[in-house]
C-alpha positions as CSV (number, residue, x, y, z in Angstrom):
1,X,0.0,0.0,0.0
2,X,1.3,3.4,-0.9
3,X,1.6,6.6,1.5
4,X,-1.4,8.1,-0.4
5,X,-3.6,5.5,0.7
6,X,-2.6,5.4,3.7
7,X,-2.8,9.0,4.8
8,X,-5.8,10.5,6.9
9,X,-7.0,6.6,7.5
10,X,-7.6,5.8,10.9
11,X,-7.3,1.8,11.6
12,X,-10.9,1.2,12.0
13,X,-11.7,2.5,8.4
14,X,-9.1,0.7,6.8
15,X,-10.8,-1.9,4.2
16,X,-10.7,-5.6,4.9
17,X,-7.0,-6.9,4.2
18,X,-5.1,-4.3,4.1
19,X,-3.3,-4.8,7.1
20,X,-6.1,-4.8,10.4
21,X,-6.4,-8.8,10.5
22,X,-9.2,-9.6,9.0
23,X,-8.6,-10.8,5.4
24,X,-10.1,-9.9,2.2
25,X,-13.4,-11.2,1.4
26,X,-12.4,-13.5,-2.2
27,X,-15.1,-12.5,-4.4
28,X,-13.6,-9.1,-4.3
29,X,-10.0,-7.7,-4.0
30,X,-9.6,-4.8,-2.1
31,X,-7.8,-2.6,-4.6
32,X,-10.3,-3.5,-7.5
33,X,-11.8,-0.8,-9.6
34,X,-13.5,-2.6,-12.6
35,X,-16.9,-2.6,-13.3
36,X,-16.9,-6.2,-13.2
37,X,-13.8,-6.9,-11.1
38,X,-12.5,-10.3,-13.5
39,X,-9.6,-8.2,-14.5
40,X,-8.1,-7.6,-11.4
41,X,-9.0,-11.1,-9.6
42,X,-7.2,-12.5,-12.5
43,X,-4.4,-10.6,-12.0
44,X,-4.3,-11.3,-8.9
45,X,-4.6,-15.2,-9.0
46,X,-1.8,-15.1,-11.6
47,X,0.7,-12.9,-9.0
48,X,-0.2,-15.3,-6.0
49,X,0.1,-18.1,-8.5
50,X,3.8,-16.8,-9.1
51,X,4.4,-16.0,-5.8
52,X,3.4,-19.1,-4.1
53,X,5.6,-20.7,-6.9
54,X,3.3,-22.9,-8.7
55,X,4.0,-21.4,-12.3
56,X,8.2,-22.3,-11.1
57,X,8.1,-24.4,-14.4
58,X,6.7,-21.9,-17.0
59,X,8.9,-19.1,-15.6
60,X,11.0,-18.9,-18.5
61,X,8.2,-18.9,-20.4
62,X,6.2,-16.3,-18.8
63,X,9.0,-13.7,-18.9
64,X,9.3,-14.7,-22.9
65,X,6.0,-13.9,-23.3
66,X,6.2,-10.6,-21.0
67,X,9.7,-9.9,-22.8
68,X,8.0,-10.4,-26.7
69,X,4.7,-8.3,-25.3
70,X,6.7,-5.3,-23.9
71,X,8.7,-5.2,-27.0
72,X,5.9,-5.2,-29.2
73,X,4.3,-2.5,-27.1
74,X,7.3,-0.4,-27.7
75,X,7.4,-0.8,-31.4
76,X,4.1,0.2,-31.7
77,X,4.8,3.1,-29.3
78,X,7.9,4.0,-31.6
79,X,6.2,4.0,-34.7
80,X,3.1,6.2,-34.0
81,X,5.5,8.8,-32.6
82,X,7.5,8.6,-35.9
83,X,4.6,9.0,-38.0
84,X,3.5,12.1,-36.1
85,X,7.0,13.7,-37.1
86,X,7.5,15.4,-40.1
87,X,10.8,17.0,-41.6
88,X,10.7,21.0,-40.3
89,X,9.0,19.9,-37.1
90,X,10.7,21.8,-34.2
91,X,11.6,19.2,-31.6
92,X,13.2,19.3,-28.0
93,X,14.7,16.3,-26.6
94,X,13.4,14.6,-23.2
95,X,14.8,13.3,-20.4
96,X,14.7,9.6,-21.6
97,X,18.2,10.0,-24.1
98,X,21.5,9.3,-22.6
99,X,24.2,11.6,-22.6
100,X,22.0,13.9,-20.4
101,X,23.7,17.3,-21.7
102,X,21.0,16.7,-24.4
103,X,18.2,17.1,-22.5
104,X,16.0,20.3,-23.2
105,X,18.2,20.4,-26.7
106,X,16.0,22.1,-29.2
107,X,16.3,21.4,-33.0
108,X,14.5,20.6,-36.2
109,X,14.1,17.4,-37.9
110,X,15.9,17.2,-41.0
111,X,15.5,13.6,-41.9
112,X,13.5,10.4,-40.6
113,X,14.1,6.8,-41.7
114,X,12.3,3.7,-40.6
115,X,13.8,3.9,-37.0
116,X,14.9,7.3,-35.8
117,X,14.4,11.3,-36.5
118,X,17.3,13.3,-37.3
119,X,17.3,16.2,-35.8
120,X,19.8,19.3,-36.6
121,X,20.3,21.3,-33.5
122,X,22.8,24.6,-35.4
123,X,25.7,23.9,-33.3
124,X,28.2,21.1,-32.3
125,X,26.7,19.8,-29.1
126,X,29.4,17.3,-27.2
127,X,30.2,14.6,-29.5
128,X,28.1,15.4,-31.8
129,X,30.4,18.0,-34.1
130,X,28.3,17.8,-36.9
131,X,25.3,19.5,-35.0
132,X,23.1,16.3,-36.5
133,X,21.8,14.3,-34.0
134,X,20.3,11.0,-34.3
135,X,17.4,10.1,-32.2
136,X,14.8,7.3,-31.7
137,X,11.4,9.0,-32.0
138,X,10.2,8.5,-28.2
139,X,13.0,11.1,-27.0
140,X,11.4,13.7,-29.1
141,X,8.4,16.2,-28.0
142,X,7.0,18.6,-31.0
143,X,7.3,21.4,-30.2
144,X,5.6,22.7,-33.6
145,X,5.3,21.8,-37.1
146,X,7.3,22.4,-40.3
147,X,5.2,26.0,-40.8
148,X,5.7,27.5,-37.4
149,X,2.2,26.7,-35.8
């Protein structure tokens, strides 16, 4: 349980299992906010299930699975921020790129490609001499288009 949800609680209010001894009632986890509630008893069952150890033999399985999922997740992240660039787009740079002297840089895209935005930023920046800097397209916030708006 978080600070959040603890704060301004006395004991006697807290919700049944979540810490006061009496243990949660199992048609309905304590923390569950779907209309229905299957989502999160599922969840649930699967985390205890892991916990407890009974999945031990599909472990290297499951984190296959949760590896190939979270991959594809990011690809599909990755490409709908590159379509939403354009060449002229004025971009800055985030806090997710590594070195951090780049983050805040401001530039403007000068080319894309199937993977990453290059962005020219007017002045040699660190190692980057050329003033061209290559970046994957989830580092990049528009800051506005290719005709200023």
């Amino acid at each position: 349980m978080g600070k959040r949800s603890r704060r301004n609680r006395s004991p006697r209010q807290l919700p049944a299992g979540t810490g006061n001894g009496t243990p949660p009632p199992h048609d309905q986890p304590p923390h569950s906010k779907p209309p229905n509630g299957q989502p999160a008893i599922r969840e649930r069952l699967l985390l205890q299930a892991i916990a407890d150890g009974e999945l031990d033999q599909h472990l290297t399985a499951l984190a296959d699975a949760i590896h190939a999922r979270h991959h594809l997740l990011h690809t599909v992240a990755t490409a709908t921020a590159l379509s939403s660039l354009c060449v002229g787009d004025q971009v800055q740079i985030n806090t997710t790129i590594k070195p951090r002297y780049l983050h805040g840089v401001r530039g403007k895209v000068i080319d894309i490609d199937d993977e990453y935005a290059t962005i020219c930023v007017h002045r040699p920046i660190g190692r980057f001499h050329s003033g061209h800097i290559r970046c994957p397209p989830l580092a990049l916030e528009k800051i506005s288009g290719p005709s200023g708006s």
